[in-house]
Biopython code that builds the backbone (N, CA, C, O; Angstrom):
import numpy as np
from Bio.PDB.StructureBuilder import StructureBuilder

atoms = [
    (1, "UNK", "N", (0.851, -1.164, 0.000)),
    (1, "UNK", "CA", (0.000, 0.000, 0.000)),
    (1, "UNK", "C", (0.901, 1.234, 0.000)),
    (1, "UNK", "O", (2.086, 1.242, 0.334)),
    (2, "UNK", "N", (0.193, 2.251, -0.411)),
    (2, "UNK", "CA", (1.045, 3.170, -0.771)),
    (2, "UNK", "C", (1.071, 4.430, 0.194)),
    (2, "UNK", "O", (0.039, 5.095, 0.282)),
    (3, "UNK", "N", (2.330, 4.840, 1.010)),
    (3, "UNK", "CA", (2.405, 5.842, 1.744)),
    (3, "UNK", "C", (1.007, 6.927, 1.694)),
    (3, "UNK", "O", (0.285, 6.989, 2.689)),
    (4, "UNK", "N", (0.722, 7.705, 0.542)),
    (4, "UNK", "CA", (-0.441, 8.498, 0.591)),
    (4, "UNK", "C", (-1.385, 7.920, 1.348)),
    (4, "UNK", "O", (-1.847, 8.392, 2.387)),
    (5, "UNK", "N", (-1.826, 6.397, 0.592)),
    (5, "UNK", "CA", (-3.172, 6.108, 0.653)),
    (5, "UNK", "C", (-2.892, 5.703, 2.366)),
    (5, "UNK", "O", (-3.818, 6.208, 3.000)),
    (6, "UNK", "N", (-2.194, 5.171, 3.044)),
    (6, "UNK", "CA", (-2.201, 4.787, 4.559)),
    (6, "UNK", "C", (-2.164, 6.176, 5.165)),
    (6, "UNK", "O", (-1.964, 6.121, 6.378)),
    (7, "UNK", "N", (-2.293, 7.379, 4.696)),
    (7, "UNK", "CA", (-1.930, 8.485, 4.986)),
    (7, "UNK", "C", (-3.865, 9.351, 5.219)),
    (7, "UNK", "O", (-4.473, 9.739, 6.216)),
    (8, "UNK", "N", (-4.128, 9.322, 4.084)),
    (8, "UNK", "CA", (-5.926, 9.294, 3.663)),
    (8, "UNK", "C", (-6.124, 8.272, 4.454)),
    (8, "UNK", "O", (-6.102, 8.495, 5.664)),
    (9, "UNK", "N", (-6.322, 7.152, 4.062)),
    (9, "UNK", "CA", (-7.327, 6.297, 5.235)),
    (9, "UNK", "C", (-6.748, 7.022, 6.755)),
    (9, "UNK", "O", (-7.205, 8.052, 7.248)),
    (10, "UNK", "N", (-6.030, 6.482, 7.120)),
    (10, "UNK", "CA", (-5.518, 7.257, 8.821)),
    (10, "UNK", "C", (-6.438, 8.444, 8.933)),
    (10, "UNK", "O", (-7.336, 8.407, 9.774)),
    (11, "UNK", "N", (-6.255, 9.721, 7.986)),
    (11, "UNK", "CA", (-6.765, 10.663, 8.167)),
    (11, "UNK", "C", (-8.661, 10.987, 8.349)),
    (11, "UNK", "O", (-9.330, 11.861, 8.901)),
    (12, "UNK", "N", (-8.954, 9.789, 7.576)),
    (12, "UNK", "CA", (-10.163, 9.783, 7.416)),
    (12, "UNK", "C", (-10.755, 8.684, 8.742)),
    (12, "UNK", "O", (-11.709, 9.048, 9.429)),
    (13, "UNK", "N", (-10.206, 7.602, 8.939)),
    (13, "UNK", "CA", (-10.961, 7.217, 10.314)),
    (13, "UNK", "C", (-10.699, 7.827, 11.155)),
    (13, "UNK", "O", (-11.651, 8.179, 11.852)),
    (14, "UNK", "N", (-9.424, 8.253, 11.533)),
    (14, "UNK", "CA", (-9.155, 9.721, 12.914)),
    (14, "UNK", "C", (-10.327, 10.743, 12.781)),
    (14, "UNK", "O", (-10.544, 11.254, 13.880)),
    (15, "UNK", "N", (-11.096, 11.180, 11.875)),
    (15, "UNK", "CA", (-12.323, 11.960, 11.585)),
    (15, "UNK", "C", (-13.173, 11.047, 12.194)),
    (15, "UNK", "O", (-13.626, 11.534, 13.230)),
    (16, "UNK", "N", (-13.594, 9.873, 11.968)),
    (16, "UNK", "CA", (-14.820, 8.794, 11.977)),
    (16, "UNK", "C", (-14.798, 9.191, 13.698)),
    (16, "UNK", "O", (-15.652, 9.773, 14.367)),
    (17, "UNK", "N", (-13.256, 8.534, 14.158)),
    (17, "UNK", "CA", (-13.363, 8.139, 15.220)),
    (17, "UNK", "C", (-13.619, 9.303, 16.430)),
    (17, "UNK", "O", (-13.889, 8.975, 17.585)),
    (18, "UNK", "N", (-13.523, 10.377, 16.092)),
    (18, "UNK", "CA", (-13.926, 11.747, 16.514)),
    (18, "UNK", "C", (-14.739, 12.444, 16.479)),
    (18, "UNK", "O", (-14.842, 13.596, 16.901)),
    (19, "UNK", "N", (-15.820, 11.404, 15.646)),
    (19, "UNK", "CA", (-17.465, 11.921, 15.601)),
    (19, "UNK", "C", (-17.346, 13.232, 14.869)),
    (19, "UNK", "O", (-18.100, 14.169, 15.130)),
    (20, "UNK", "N", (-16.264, 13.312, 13.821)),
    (20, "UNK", "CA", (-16.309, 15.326, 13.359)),
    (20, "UNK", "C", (-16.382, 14.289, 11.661)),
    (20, "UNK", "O", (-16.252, 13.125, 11.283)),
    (21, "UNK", "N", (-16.672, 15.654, 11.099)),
    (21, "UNK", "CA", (-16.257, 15.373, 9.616)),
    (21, "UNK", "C", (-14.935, 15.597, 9.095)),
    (21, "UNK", "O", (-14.083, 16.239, 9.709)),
    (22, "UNK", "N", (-14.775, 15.120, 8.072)),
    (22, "UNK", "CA", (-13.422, 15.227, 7.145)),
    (22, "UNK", "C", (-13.697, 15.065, 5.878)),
    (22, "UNK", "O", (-14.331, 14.206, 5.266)),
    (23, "UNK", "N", (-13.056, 16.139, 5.528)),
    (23, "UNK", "CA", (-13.417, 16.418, 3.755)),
    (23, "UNK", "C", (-12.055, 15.864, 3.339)),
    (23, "UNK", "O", (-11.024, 16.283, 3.865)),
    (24, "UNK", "N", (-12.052, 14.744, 2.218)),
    (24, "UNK", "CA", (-11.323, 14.300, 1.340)),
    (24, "UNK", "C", (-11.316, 14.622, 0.028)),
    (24, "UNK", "O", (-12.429, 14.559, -0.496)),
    (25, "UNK", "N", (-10.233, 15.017, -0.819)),
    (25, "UNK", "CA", (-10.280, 15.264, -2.240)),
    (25, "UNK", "C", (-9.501, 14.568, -3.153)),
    (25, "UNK", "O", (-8.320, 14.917, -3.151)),
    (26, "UNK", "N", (-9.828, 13.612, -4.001)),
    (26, "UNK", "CA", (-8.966, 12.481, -4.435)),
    (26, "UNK", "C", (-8.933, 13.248, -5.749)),
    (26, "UNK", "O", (-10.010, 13.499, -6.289)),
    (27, "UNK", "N", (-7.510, 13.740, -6.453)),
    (27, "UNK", "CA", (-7.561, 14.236, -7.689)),
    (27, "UNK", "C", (-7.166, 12.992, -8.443)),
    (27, "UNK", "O", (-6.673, 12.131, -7.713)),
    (28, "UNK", "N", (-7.295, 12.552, -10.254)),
    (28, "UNK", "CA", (-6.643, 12.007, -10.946)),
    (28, "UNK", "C", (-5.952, 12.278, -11.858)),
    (28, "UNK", "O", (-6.069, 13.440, -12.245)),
    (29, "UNK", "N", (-5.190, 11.604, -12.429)),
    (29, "UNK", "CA", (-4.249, 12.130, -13.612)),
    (29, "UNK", "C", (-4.971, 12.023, -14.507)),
    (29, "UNK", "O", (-6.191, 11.957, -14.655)),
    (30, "UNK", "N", (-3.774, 12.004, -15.368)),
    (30, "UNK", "CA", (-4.116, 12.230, -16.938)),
    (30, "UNK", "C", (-3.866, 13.424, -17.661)),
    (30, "UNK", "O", (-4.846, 13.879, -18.251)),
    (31, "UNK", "N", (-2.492, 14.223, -17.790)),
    (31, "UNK", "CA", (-2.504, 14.943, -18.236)),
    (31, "UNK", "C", (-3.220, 16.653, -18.221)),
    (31, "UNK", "O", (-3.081, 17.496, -17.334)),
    (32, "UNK", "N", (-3.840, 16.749, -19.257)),
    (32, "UNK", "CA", (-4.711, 17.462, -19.316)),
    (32, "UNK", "C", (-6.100, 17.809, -18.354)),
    (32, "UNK", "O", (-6.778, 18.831, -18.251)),
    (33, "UNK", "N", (-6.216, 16.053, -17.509)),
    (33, "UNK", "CA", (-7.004, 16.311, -16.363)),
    (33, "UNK", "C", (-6.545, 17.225, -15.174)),
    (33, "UNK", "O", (-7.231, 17.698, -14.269)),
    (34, "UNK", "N", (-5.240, 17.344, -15.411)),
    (34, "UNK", "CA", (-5.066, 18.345, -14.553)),
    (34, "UNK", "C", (-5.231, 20.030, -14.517)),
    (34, "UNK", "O", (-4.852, 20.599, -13.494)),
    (35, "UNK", "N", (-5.629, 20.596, -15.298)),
    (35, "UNK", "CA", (-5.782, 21.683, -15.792)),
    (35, "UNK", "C", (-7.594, 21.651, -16.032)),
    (35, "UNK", "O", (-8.003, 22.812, -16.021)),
    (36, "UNK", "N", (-8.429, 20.908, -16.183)),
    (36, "UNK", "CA", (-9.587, 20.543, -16.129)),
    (36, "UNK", "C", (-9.830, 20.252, -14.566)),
    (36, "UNK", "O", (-11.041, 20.162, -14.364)),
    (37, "UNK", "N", (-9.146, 20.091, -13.506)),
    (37, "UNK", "CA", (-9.988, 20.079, -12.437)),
    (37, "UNK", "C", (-9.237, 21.837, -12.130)),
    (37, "UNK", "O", (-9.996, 22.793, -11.971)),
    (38, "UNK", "N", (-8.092, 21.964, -12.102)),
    (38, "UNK", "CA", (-7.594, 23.364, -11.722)),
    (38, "UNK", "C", (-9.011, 24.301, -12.271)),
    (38, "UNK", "O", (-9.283, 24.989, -11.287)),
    (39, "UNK", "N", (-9.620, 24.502, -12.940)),
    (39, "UNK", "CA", (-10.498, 24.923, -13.714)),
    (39, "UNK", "C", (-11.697, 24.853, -12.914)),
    (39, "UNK", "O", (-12.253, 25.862, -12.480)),
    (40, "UNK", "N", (-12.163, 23.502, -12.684)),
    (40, "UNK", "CA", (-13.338, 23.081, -12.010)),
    (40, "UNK", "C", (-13.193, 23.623, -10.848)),
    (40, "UNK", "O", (-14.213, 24.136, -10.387)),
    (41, "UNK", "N", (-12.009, 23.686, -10.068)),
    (41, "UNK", "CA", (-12.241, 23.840, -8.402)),
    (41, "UNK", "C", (-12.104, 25.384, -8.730)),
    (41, "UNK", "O", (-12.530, 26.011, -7.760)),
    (42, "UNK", "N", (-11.739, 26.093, -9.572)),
    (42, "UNK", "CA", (-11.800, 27.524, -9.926)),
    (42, "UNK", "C", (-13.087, 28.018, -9.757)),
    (42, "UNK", "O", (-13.245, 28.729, -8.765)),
    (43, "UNK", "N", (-14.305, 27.769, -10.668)),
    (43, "UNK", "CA", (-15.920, 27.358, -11.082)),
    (43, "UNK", "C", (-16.227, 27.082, -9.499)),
    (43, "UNK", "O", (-16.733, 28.064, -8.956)),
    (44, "UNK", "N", (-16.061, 26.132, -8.780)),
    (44, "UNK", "CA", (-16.750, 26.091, -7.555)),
    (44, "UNK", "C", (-16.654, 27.074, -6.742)),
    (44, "UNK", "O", (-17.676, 27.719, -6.507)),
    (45, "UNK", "N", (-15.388, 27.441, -6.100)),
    (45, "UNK", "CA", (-14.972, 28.291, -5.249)),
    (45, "UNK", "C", (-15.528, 29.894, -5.414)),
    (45, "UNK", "O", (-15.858, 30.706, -4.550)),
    (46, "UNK", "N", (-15.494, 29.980, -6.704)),
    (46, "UNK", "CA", (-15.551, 31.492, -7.121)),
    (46, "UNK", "C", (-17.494, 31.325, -7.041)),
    (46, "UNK", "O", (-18.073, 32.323, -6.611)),
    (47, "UNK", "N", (-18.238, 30.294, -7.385)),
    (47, "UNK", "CA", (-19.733, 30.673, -7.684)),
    (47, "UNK", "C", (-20.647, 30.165, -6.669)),
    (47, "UNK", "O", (-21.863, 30.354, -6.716)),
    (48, "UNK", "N", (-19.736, 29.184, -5.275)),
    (48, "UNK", "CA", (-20.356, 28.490, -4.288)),
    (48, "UNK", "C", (-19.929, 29.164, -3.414)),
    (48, "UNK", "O", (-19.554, 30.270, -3.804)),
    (49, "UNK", "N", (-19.737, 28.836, -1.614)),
    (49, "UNK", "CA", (-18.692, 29.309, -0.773)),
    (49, "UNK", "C", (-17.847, 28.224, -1.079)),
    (49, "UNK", "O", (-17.886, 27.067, -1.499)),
    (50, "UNK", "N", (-17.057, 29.103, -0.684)),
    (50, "UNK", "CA", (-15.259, 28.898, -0.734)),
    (50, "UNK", "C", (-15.209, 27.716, 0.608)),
    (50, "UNK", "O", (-14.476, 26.740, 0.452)),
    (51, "UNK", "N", (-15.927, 27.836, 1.777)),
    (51, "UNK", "CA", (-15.912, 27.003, 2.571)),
    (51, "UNK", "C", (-15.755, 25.662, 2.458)),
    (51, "UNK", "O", (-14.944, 24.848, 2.901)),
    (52, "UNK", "N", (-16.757, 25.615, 1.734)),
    (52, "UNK", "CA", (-17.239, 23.987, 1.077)),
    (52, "UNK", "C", (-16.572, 23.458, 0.550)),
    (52, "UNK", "O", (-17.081, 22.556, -0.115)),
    (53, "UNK", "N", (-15.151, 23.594, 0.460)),
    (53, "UNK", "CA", (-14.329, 23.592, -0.036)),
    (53, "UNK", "C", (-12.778, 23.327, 0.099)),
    (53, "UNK", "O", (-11.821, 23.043, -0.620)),
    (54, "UNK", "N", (-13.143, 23.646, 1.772)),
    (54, "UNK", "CA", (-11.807, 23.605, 2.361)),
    (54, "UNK", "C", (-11.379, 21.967, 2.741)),
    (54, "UNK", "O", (-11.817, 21.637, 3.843)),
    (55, "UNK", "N", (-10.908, 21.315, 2.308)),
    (55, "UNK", "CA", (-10.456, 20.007, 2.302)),
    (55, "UNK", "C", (-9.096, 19.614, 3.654)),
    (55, "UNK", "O", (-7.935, 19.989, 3.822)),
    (56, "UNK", "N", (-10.093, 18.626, 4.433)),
    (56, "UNK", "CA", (-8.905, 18.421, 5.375)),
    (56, "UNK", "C", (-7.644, 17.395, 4.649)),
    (56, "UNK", "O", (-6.470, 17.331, 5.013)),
    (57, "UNK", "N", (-8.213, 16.744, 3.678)),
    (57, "UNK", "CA", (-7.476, 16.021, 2.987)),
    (57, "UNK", "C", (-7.394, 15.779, 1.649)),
    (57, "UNK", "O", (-8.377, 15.199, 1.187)),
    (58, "UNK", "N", (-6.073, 16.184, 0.498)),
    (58, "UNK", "CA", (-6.199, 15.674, -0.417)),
    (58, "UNK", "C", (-4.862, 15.643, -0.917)),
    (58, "UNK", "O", (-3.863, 16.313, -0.656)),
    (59, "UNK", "N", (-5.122, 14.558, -1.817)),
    (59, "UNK", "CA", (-4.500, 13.585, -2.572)),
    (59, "UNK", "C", (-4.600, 13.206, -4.194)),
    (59, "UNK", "O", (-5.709, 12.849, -4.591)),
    (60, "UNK", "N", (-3.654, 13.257, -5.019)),
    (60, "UNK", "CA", (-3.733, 13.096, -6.512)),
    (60, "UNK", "C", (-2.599, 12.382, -6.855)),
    (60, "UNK", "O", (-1.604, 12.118, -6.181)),
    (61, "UNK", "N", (-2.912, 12.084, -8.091)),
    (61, "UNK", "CA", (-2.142, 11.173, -9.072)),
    (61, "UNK", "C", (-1.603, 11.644, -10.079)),
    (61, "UNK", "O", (-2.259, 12.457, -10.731)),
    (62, "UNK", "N", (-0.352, 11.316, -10.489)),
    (62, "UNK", "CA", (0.189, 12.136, -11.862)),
    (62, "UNK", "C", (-0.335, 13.460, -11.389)),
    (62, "UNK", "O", (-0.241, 13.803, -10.211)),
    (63, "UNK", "N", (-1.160, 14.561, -12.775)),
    (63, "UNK", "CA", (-1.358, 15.454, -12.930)),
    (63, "UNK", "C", (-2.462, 16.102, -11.640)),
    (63, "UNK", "O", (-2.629, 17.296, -11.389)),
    (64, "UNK", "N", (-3.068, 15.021, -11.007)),
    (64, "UNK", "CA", (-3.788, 15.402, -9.870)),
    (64, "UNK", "C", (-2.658, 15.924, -8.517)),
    (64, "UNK", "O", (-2.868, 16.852, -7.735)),
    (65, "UNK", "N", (-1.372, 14.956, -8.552)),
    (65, "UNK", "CA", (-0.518, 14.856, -7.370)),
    (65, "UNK", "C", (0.119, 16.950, -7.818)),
    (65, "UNK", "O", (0.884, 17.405, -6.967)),
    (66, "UNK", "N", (-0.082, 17.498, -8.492)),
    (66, "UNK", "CA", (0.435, 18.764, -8.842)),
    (66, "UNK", "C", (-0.456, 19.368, -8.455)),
    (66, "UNK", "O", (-0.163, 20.245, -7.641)),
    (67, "UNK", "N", (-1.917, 19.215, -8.821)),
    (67, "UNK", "CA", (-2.865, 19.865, -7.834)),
    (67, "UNK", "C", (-2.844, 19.683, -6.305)),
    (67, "UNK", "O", (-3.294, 20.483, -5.485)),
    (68, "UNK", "N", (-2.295, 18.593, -6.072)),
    (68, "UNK", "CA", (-2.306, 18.138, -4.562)),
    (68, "UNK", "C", (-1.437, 19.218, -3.846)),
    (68, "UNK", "O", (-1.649, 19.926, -2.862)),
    (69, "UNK", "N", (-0.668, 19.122, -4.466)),
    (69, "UNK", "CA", (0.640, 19.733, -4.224)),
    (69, "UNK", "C", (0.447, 21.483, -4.156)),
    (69, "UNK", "O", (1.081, 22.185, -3.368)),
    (70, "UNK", "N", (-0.341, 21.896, -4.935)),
    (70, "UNK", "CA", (-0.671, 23.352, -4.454)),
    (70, "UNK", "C", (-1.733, 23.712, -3.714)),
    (70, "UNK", "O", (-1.946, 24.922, -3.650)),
    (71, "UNK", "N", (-2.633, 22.812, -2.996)),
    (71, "UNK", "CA", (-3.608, 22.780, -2.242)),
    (71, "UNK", "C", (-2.494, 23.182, -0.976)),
    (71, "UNK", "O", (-2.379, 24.291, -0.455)),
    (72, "UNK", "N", (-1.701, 21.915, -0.643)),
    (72, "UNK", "CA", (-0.784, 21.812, 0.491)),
    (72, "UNK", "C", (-0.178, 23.665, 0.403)),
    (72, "UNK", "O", (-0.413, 24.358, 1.393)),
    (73, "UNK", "N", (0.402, 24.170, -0.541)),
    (73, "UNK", "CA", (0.900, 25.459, -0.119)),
    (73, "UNK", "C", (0.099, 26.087, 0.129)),
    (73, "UNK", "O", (0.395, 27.281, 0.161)),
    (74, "UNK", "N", (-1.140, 25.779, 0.403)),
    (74, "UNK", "CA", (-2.431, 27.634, 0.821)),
    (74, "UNK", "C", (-3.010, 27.523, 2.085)),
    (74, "UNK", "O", (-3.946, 26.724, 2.116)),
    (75, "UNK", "N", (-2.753, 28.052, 3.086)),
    (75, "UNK", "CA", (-3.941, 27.668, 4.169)),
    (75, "UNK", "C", (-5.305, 27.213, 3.757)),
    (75, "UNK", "O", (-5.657, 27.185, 2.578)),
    (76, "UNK", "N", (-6.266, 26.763, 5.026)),
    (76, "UNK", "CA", (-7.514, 26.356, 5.004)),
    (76, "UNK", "C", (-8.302, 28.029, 5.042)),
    (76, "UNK", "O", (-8.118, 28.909, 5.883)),
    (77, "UNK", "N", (-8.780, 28.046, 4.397)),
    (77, "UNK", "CA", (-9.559, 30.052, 4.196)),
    (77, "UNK", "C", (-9.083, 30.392, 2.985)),
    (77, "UNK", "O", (-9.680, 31.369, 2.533)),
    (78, "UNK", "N", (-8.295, 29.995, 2.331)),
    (78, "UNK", "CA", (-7.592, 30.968, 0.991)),
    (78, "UNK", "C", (-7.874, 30.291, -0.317)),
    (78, "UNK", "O", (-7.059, 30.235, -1.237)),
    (79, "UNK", "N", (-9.252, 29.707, -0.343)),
    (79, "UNK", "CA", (-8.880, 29.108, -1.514)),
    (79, "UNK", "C", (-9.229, 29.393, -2.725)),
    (79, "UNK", "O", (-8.687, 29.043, -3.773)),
    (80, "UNK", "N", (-10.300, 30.144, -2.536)),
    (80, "UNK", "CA", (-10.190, 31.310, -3.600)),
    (80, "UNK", "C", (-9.117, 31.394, -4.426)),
    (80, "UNK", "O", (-8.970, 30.942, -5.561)),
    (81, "UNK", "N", (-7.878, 32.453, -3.264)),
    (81, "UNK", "CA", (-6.645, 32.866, -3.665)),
    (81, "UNK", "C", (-6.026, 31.441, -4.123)),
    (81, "UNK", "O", (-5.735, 31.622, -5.305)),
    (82, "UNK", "N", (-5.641, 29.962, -3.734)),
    (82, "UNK", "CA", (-5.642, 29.010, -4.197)),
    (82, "UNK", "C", (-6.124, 28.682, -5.482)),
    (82, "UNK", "O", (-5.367, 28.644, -6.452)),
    (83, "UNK", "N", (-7.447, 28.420, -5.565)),
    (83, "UNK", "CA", (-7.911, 28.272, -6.984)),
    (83, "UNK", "C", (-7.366, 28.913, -8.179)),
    (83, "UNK", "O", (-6.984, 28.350, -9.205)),
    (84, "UNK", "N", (-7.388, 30.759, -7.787)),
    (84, "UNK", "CA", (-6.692, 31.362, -9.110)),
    (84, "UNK", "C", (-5.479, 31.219, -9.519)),
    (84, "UNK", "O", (-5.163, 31.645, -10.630)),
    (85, "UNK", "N", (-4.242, 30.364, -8.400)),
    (85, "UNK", "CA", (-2.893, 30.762, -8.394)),
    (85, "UNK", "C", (-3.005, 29.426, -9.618)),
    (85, "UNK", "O", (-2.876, 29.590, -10.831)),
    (86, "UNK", "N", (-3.250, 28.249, -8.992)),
    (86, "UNK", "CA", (-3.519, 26.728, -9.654)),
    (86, "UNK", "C", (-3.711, 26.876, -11.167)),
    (86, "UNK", "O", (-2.950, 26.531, -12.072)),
    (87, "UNK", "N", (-5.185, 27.608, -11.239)),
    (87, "UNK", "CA", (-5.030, 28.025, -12.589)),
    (87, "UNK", "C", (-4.612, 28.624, -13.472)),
    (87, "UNK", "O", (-4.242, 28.108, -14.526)),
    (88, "UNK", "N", (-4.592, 29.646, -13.258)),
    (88, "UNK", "CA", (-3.134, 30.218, -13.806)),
    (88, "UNK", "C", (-2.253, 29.491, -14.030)),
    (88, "UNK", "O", (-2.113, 29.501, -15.253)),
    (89, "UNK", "N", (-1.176, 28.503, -13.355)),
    (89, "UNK", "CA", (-0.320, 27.968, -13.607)),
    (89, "UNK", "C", (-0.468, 27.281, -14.705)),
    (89, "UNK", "O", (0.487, 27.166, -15.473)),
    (90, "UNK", "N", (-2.111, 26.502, -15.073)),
    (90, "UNK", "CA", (-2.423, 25.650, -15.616)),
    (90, "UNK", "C", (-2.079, 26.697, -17.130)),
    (90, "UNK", "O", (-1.213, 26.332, -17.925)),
    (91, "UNK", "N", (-2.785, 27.836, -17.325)),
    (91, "UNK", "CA", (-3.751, 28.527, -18.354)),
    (91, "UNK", "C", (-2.067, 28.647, -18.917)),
    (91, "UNK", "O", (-1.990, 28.292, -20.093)),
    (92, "UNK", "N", (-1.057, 28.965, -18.464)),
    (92, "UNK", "CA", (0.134, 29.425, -18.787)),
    (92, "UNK", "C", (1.074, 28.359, -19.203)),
    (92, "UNK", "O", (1.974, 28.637, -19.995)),
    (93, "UNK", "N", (0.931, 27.102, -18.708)),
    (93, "UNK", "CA", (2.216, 25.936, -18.766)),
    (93, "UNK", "C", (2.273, 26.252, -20.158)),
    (93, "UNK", "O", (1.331, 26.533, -20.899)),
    (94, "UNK", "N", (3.653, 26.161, -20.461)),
    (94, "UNK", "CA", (4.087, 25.586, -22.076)),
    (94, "UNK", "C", (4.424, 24.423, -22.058)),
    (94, "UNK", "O", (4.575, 23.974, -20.921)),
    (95, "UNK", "N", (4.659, 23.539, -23.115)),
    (95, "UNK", "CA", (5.268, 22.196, -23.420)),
    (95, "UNK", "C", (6.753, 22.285, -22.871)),
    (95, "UNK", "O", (7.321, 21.309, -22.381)),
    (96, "UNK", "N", (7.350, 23.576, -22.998)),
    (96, "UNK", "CA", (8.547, 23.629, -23.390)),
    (96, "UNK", "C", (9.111, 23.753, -21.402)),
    (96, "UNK", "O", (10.284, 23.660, -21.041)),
    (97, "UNK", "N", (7.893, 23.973, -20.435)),
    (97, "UNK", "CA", (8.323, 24.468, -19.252)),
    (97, "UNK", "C", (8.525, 22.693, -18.316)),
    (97, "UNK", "O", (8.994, 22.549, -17.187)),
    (98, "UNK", "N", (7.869, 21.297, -19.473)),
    (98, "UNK", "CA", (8.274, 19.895, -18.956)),
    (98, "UNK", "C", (8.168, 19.520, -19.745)),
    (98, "UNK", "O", (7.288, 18.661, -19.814)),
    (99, "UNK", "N", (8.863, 19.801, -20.834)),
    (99, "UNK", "CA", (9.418, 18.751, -21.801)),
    (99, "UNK", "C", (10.820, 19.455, -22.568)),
    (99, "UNK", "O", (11.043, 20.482, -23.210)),
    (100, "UNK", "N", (11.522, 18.401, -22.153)),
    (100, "UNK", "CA", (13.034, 19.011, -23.199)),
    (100, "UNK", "C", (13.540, 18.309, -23.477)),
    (100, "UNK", "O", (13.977, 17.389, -22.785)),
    (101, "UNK", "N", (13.725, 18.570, -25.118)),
    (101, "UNK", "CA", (14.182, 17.710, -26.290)),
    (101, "UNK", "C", (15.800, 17.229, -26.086)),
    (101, "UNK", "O", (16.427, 17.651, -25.115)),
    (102, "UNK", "N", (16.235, 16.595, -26.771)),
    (102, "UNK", "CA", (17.472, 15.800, -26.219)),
    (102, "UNK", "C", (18.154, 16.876, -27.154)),
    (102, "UNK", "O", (17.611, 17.407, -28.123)),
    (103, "UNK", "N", (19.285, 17.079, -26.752)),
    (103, "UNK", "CA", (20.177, 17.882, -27.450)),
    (103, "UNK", "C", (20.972, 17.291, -28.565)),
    (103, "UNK", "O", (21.713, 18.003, -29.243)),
    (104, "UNK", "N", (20.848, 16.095, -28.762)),
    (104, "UNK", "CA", (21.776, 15.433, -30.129)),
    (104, "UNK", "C", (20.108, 14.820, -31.229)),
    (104, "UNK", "O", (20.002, 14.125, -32.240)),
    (105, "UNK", "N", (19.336, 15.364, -30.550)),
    (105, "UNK", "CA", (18.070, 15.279, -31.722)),
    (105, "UNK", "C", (16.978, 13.928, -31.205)),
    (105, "UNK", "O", (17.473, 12.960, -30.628)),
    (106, "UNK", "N", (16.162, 13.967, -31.356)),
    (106, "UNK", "CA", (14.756, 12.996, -31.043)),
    (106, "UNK", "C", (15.341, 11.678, -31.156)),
    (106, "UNK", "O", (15.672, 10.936, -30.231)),
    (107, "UNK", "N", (15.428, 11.476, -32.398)),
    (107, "UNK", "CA", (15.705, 10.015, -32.603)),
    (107, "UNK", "C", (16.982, 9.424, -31.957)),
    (107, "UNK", "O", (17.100, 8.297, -31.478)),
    (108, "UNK", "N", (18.016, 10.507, -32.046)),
    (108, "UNK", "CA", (19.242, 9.902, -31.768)),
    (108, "UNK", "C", (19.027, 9.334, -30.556)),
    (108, "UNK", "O", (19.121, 8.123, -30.358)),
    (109, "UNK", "N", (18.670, 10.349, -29.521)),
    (109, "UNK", "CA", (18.259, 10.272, -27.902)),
    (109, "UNK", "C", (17.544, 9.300, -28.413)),
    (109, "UNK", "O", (18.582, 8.639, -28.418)),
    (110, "UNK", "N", (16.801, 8.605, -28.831)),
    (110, "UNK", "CA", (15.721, 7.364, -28.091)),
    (110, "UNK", "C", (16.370, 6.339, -28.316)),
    (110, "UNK", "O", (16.160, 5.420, -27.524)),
    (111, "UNK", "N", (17.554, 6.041, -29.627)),
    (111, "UNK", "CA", (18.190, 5.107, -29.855)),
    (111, "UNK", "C", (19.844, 5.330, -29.493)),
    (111, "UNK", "O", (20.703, 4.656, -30.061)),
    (112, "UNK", "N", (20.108, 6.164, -28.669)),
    (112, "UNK", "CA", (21.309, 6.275, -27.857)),
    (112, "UNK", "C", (21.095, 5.457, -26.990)),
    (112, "UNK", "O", (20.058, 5.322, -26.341)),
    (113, "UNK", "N", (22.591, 4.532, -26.883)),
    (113, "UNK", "CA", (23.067, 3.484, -26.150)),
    (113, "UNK", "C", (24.008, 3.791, -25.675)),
    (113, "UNK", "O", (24.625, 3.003, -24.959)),
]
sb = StructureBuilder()
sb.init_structure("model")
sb.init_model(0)
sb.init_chain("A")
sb.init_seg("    ")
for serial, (resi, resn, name, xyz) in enumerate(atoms, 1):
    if name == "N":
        sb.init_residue(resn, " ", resi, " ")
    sb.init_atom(name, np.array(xyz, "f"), 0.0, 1.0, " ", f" {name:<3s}", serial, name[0])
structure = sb.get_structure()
């Protein structure tokens, strides 16, 4: 089992077992899914309360684990300010800011030994 997930469950029966709630947010990858939820949690925050929102726990995969990952830098109250930073990042990535071409050319690099 995987560090996160013993990390989420823990977090989530320590809620059970405390009679309180706990908000979990499981992001997934896939690329481009990541910039499609950056988006979505943009859409919520900005047209719902922001409250509803505040996640005691979350967790992603691939392109979700990058959303995860900027949840963790914002306090619980900011997510607003959260949401827009996320997206943005998203609206802006270039190819060129994670992906770089091999310097002796495509092919050579894939068939360099």
């Amino acid at each position: 089992m995987k560090l996160y997930t013993v990390f989420t469950v823990a977090s989530i029966a320590g809620a059970v077992a405390a009679n309180t709630t706990c908000r979990a947010l499981v992001l997934s990858g896939g690329g481009n899914n990541g910039a499609w939820e950056a988006g979505l949690l943009h859409g919520f925050v900005n047209a719902g309360n922001p409250a509803d929102f505040a996640y005691d726990v979350v967790t992603g995969v691939s392109a979700g684990s990058i959303n995860a990952l900027a949840f963790a830098g914002w306090e619980i109250g900011k997510e607003v300010e959260m949401a827009a930073w996320i997206s943005d990042l998203w609206k802006n990535l270039k190819t060129s800011d994670v992906w770089k071409d091999w310097t002796i050319g495509k092919v050579a690099g894939l068939t360099y030994k």
